[in-house]
C-alpha positions in Angstrom: -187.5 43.2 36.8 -190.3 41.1 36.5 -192.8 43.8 36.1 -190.8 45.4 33.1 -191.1 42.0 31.4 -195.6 41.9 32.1 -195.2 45.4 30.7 -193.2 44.2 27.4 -195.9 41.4 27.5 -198.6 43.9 27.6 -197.6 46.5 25.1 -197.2 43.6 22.7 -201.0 42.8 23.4 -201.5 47.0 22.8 -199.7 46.6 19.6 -202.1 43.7 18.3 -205.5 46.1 19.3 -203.5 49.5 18.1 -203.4 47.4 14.6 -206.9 46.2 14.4 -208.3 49.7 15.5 -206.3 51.2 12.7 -207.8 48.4 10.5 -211.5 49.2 11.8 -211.0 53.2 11.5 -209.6 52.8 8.1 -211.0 50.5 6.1 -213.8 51.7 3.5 -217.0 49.5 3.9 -217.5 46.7 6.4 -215.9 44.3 4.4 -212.1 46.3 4.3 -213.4 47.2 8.0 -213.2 43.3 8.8 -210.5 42.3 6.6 -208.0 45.6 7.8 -209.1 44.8 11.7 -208.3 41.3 11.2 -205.4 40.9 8.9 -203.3 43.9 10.3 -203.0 42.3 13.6 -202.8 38.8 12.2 -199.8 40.0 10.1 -198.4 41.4 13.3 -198.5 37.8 14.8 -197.3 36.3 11.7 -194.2 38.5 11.8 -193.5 38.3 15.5 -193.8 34.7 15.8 -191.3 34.1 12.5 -189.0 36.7 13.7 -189.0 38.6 17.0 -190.4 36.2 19.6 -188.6 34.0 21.9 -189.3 31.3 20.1 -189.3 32.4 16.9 -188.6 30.3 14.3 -186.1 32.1 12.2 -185.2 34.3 15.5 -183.2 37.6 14.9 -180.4 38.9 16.7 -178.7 41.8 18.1 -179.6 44.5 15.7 -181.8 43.0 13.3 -184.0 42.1 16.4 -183.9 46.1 17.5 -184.4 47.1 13.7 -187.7 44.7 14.2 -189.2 45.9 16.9 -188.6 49.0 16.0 -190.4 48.7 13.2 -193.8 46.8 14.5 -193.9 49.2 17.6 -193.4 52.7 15.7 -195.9 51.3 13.3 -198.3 50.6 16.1 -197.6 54.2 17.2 -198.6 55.6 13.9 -201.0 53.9 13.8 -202.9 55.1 16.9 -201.5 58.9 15.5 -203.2 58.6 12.3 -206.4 57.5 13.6 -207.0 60.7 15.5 -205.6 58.8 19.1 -202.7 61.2 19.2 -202.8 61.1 23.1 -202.7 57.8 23.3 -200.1 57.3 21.0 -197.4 59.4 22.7 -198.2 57.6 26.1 -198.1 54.5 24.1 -194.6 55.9 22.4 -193.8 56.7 26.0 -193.9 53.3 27.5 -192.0 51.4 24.3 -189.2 54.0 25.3 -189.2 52.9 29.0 -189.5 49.2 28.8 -186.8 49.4 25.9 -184.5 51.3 28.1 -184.9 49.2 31.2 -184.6 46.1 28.9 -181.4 46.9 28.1 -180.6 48.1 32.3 -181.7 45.0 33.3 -180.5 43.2 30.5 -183.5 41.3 29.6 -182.9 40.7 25.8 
């Protein structure tokens, strides 16, 4: 049980560099380049840390909370997709769908 919880821990930290290699690929210029690999992860935090996390400030619940995740880890996933790491980003899809499943098995919401 404790393992499925370092791998939530981890494919959070995957999410943060999926979002700043998306930021790097795409941005035009090495200004854009700095500003997209920065601010799309920093956004990521941002979100997470008002929302999703444990801690979160204005936590969300039940399906709101799903809704969320959802939303930062597909985005993460399409990410990787559209930056020509199509590989990566179904193993990456892979794993979310595992640790979400045994989330709810062991449940560790």
């Amino acid at each position: 049980m404790v393992l499925n919880l370092v791998l939530r821990f981890l494919l959070e930290i995957c999410v943060l560099m999926a979002y700043g290699y998306w930021g790097i690929q795409t941005g035009k210029g090495i200004f854009f380049k700095l500003l997209l690999g920065i601010g799309a992860p920093a956004l990521f935090v941002v979100i997470w840390s008002l929302f999703g996390s444990p801690k979160a400030t204005f936590p969300f619940n039940g399906a709101l909370h799903f809704i969320l995740e959802l939303v930062i880890f597909s985005l993460a996933v399409i990410a990787l997709y559209s930056t020509g790491q199509t590989q990566l980003a179904i193993v990456f899809a892979i794993l979310i769908i595992i640790n979400q499943i045994l989330l709810s098995v062991f449940h560790q919401r």
